[in-house]
C-alpha positions as a Markdown table, in Angstrom:
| # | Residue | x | y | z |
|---|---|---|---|---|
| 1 | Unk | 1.1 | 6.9 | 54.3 |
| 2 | Unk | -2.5 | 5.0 | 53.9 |
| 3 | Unk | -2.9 | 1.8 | 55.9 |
| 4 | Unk | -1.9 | -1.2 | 55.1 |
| 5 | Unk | -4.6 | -3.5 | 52.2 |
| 6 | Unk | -4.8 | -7.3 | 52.6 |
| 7 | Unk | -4.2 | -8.4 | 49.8 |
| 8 | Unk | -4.5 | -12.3 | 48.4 |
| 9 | Unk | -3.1 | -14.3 | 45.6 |
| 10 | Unk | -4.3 | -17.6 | 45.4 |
| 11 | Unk | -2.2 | -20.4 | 43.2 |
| 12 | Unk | 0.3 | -18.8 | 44.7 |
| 13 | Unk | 3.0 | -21.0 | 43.9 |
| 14 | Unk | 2.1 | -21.4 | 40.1 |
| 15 | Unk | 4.2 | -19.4 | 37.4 |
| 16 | Unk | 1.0 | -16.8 | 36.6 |
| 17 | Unk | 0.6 | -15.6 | 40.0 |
| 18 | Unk | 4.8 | -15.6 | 40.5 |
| 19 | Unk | 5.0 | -13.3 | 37.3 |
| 20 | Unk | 2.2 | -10.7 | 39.4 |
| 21 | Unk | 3.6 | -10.9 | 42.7 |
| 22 | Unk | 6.8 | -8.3 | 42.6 |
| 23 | Unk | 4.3 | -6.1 | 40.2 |
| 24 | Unk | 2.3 | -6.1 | 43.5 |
| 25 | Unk | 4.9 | -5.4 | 46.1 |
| 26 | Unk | 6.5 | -2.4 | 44.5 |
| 27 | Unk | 3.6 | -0.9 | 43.8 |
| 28 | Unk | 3.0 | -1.1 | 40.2 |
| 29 | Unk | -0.4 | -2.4 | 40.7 |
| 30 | Unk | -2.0 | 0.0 | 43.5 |
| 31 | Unk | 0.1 | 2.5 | 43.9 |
| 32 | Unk | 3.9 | 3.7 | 44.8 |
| 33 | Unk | 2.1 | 5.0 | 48.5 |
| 34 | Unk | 0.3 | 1.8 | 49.2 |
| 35 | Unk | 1.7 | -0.5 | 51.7 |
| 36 | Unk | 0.6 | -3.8 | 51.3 |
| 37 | Unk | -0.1 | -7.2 | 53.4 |
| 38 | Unk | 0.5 | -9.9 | 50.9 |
| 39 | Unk | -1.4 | -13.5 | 51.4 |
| 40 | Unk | 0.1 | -16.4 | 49.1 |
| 41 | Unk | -2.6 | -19.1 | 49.2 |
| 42 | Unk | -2.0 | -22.5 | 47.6 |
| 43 | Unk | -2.6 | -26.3 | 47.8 |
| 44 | Unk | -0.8 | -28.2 | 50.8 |
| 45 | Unk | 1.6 | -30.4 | 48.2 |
| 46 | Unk | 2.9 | -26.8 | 47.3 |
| 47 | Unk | 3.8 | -25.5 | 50.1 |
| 48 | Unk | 7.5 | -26.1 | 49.8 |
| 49 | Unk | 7.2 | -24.3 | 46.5 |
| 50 | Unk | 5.6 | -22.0 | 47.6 |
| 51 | Unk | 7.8 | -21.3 | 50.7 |
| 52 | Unk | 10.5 | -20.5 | 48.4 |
| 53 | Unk | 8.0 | -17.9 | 47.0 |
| 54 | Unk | 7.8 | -16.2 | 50.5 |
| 55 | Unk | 11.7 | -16.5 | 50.4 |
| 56 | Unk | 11.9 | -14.4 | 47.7 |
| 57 | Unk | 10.1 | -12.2 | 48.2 |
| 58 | Unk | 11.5 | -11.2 | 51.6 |
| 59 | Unk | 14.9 | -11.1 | 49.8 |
| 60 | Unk | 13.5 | -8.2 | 47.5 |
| 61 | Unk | 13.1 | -6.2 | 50.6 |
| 62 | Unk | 10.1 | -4.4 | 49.0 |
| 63 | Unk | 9.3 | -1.2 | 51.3 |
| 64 | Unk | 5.7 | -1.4 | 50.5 |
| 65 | Unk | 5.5 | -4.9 | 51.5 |
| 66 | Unk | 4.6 | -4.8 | 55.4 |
| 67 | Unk | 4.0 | -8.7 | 55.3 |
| 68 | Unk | 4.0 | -12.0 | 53.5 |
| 69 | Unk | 1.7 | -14.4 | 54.7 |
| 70 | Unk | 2.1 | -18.2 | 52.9 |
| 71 | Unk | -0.9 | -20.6 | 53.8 |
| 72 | Unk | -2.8 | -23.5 | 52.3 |
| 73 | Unk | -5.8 | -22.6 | 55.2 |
| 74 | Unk | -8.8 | -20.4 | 53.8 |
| 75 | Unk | -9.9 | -19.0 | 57.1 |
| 76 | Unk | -6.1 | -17.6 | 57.4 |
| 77 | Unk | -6.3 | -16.8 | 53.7 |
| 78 | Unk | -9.7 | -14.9 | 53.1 |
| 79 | Unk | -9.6 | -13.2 | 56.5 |
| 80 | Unk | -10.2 | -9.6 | 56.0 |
| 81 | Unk | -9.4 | -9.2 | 52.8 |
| 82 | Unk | -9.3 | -5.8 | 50.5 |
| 83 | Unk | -8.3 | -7.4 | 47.1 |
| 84 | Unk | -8.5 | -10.8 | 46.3 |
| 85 | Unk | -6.6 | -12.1 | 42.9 |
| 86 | Unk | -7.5 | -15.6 | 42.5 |
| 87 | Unk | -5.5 | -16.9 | 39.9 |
| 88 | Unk | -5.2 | -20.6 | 41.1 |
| 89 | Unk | -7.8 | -23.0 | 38.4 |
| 90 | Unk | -7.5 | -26.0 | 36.8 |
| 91 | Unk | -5.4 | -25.4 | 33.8 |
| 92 | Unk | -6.2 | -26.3 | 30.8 |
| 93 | Unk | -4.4 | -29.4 | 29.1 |
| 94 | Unk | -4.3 | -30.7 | 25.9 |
| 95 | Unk | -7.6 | -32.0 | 24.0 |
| 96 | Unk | -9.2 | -30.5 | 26.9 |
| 97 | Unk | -12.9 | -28.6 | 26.1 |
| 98 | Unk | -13.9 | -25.3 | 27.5 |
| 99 | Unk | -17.0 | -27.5 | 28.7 |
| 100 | Unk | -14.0 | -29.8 | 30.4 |
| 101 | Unk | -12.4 | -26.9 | 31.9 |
| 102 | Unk | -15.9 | -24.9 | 33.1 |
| 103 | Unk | -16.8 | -28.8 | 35.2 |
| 104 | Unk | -13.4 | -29.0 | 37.0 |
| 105 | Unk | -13.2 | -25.3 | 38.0 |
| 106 | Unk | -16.3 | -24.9 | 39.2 |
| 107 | Unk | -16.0 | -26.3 | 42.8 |
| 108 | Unk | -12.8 | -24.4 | 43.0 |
| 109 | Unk | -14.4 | -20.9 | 43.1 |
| 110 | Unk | -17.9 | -22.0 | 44.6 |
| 111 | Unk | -15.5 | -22.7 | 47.8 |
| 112 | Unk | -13.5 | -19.7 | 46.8 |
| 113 | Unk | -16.7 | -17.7 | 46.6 |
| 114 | Unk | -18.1 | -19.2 | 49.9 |
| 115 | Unk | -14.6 | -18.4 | 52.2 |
| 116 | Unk | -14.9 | -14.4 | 50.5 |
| 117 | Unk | -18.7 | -14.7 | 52.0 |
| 118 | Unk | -17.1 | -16.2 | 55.0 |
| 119 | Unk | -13.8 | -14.7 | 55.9 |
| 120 | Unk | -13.2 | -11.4 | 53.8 |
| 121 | Unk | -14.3 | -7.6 | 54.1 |
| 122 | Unk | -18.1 | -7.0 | 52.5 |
| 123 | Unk | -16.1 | -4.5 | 50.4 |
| 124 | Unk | -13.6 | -6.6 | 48.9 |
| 125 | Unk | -12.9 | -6.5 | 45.4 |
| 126 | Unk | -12.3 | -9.8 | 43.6 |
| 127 | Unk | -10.2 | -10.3 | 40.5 |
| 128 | Unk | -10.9 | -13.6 | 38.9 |
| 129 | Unk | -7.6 | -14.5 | 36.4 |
| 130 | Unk | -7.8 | -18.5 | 36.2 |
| 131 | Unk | -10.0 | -19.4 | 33.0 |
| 132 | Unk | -12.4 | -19.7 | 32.2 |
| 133 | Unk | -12.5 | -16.3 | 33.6 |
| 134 | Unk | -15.8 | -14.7 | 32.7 |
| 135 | Unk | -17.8 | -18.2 | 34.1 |
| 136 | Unk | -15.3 | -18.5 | 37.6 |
| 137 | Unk | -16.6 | -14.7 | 38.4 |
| 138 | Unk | -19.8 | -16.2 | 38.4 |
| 139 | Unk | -19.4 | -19.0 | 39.8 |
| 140 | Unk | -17.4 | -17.3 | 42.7 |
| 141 | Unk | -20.1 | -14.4 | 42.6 |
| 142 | Unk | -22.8 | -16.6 | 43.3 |
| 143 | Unk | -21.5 | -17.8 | 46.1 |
| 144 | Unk | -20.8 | -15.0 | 47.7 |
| 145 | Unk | -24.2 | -13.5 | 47.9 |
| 146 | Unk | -23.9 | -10.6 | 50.9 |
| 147 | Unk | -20.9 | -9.0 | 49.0 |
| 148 | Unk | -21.8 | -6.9 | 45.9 |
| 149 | Unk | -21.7 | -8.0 | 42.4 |
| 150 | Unk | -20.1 | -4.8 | 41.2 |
| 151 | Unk | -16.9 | -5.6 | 43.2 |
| 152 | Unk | -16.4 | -8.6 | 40.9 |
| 153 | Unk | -14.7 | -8.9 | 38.2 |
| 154 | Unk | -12.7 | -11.1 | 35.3 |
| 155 | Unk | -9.8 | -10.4 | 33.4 |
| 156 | Unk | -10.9 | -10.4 | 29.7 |
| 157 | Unk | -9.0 | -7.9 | 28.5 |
| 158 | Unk | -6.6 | -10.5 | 26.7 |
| 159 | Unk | -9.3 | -11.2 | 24.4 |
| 160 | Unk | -10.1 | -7.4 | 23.9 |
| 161 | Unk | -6.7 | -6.7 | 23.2 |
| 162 | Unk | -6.5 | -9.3 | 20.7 |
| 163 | Unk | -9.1 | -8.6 | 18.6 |
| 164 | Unk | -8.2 | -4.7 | 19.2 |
| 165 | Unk | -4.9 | -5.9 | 17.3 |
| 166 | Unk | -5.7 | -8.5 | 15.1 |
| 167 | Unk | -8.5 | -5.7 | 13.7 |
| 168 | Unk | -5.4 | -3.4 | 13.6 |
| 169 | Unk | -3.2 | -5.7 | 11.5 |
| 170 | Unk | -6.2 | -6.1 | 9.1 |
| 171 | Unk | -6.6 | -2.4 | 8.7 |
| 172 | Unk | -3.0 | -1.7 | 8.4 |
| 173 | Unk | -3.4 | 0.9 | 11.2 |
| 174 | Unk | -2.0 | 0.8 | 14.8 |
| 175 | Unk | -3.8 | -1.1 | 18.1 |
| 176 | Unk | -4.6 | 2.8 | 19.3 |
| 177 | Unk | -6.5 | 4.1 | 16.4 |
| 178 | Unk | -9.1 | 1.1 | 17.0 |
| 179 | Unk | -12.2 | 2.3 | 19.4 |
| 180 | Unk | -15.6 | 1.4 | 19.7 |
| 181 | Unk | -14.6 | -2.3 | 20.1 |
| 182 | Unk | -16.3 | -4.7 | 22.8 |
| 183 | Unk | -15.7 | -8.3 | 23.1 |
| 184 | Unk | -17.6 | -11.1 | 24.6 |
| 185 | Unk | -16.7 | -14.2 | 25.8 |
| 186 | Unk | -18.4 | -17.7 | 25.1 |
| 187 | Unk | -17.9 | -21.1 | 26.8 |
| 188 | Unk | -17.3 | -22.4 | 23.5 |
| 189 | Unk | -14.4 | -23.0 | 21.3 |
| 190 | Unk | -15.1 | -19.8 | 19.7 |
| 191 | Unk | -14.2 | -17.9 | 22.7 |
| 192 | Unk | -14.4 | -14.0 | 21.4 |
| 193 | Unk | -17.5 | -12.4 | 19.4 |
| 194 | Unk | -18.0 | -8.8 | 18.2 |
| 195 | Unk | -20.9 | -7.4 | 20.2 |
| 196 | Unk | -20.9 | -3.9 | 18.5 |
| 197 | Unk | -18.7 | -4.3 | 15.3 |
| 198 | Unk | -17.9 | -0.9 | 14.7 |
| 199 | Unk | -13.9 | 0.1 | 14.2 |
| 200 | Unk | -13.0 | 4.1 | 14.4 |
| 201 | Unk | -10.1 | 4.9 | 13.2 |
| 202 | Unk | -8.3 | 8.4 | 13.7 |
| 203 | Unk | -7.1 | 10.8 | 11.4 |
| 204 | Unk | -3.7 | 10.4 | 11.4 |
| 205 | Unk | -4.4 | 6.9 | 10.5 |
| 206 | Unk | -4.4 | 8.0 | 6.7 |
| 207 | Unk | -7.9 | 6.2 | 6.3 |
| 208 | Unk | -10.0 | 8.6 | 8.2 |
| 209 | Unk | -13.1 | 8.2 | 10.3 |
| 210 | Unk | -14.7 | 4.5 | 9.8 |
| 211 | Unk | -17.9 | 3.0 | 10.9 |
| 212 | Unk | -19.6 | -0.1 | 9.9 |
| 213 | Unk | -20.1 | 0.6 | 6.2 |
| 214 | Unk | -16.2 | 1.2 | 5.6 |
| 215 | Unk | -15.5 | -2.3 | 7.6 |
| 216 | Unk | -17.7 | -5.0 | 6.4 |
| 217 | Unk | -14.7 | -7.8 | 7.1 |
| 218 | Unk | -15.6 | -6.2 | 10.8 |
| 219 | Unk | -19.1 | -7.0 | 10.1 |
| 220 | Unk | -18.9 | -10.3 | 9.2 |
| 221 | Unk | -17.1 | -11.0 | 12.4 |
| 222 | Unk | -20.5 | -11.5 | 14.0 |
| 223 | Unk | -21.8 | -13.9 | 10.9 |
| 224 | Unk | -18.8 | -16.0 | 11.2 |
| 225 | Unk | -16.5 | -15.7 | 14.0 |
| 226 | Unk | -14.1 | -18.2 | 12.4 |
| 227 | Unk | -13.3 | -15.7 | 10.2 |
| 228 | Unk | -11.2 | -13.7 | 12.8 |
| 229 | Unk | -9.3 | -17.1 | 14.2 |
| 230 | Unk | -6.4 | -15.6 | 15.8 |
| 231 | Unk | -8.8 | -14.6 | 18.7 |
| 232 | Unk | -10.2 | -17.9 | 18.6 |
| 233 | Unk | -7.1 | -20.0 | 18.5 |
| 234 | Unk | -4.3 | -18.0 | 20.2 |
| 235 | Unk | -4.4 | -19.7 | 23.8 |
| 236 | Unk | -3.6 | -22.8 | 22.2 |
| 237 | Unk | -0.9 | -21.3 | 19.2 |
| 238 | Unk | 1.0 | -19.9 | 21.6 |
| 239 | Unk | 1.1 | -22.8 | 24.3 |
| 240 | Unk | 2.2 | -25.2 | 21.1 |
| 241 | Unk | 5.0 | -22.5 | 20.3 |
| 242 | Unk | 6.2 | -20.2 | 23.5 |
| 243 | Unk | 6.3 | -22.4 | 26.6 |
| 244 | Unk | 5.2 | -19.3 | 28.7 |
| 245 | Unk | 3.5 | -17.5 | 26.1 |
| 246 | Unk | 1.1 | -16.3 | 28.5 |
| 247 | Unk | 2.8 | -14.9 | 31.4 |
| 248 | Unk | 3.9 | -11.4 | 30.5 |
| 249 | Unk | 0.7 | -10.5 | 29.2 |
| 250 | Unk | -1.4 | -11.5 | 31.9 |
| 251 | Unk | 1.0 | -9.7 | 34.2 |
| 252 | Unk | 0.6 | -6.7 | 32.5 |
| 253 | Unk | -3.0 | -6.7 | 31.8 |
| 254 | Unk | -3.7 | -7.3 | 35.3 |
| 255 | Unk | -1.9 | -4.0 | 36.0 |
| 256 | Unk | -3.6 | -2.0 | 33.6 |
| 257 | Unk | -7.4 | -3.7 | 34.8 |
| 258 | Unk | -6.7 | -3.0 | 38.6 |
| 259 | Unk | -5.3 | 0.6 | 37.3 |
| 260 | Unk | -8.6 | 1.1 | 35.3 |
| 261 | Unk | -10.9 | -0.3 | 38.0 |
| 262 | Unk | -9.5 | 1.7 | 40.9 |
| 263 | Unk | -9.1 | 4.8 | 38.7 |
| 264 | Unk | -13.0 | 4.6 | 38.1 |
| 265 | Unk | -14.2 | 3.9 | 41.9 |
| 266 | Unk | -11.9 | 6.5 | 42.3 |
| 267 | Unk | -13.9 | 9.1 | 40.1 |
């Protein structure tokens, strides 16, 4: 069996990171042969809750998880890291901008960013998950100079699966028969564009191969984003209507982005 990775989770005690953290110790997320160190970082006023968290946890009695550290110090926190997760951000409320969100985040993953230059392996790979995610990466990157851009990364793949679907709805086809699809994000209200609009569908789809010419509602994407709103306005649709609307998914894309991103290194 390989040794042991340090991994971190920080916001530890909030209910995103609690829906990734047994996904993580049973090896769903790096592998059924990986043992694991776990480090639960959060604010000091959680640390009851966050206690409990470690409670748990050991109660599982996950054979993969060698340890369970729960600290509110970085220099415990970020100390030889292999993976960081860093999920804890300033959540977004009610009324609140993405130009709101992008100012109170920002210190939050320059100190982030400075304890992985600090503390944490050069090799460490980070995984940024609180939003806005594409700008913390950054932001965290940044300040983190002496460790390599290429081991950061965001998970945007909510948006990308959105539009993958929504695209998929329109066409009356399934979420797998739509490739060539990128998304990019914007710190704007309009938060997903269509980089390269062209949707290929398969041949079993019953509409054969399409490009651009076949999908000019795809084209206009580009023109006029508002066109496609449930990418723009999900988030917020789904926090008026399901309470928890997002934790499942981010649980779950979070798997399949480590998956991707090791599987890749890997080859």
């Amino acid at each position: 069996m390989p040794e042991p990775i340090r991994v971190l989770v920080t916001g530890a005690a909030g209910q995103i990171a609690y829906s990734l953290l047994y996904s993580i110790g049973n090896g769903s997320v790096f592998g059924k042969d990986q043992p694991i160190i776990l480090v639960l970082l959060d604010i000091t006023p959680m640390m009851g809750v966050l206690d409990g968290v470690l409670m748990e946890l050991q109660d599982c009695a996950l054979p993969l998880l060698k340890d369970v550290i729960a600290t509110d110090k970085e220099e415990v926190a970020f100390k030889d890291l292999d993976i960081a997760v860093l999920v804890g951000s300033m959540p977004r409320r009610d009324g609140m901008e993405r130009k709101d969100l992008l100012k109170a985040n920002v210190n939050i993953f320059k100190t982030q960013g400075a304890a992985l230059e600090k503390y944490a392996k050069k090799s460490v790979k980070v995984i940024v998950v609180g939003n806005p995610a594409n700008t913390n990466c950054l932001t965290a990157s940044k300040s983190a100079p002496s460790i390599p851009k290429e081991n950061f990364s965001c998970l945007t793949r909510l948006d990308h699966n959105r539009a993958k679907a929504q695209i998929a709805i329109k066409l009356g086809v399934t979420s797998d028969d739509v490739k060539n699809l990128s998304s990019r994000l914007e710190n704007y209200p309009v938060q997903c564009l269509l980089r390269k609009p062209s949707v290929t569908t398969s041949e079993t789809s019953g509409l054969g191969p399409q490009r651009e010419s076949l999908c000019p509602w795809v084209l206009s994407l580009t023109a006029t984003p508002m066109v496609f709103p449930m990418i723009c306005s999900t988030r917020s649709l789904l926090q008026s209507r399901i309470r928890h609307g997002r934790l499942l998914k981010v649980s779950l894309l979070m798997i399949s982005h480590v998956r991707r991103w090791i599987s890749l290194q890997r080859n």
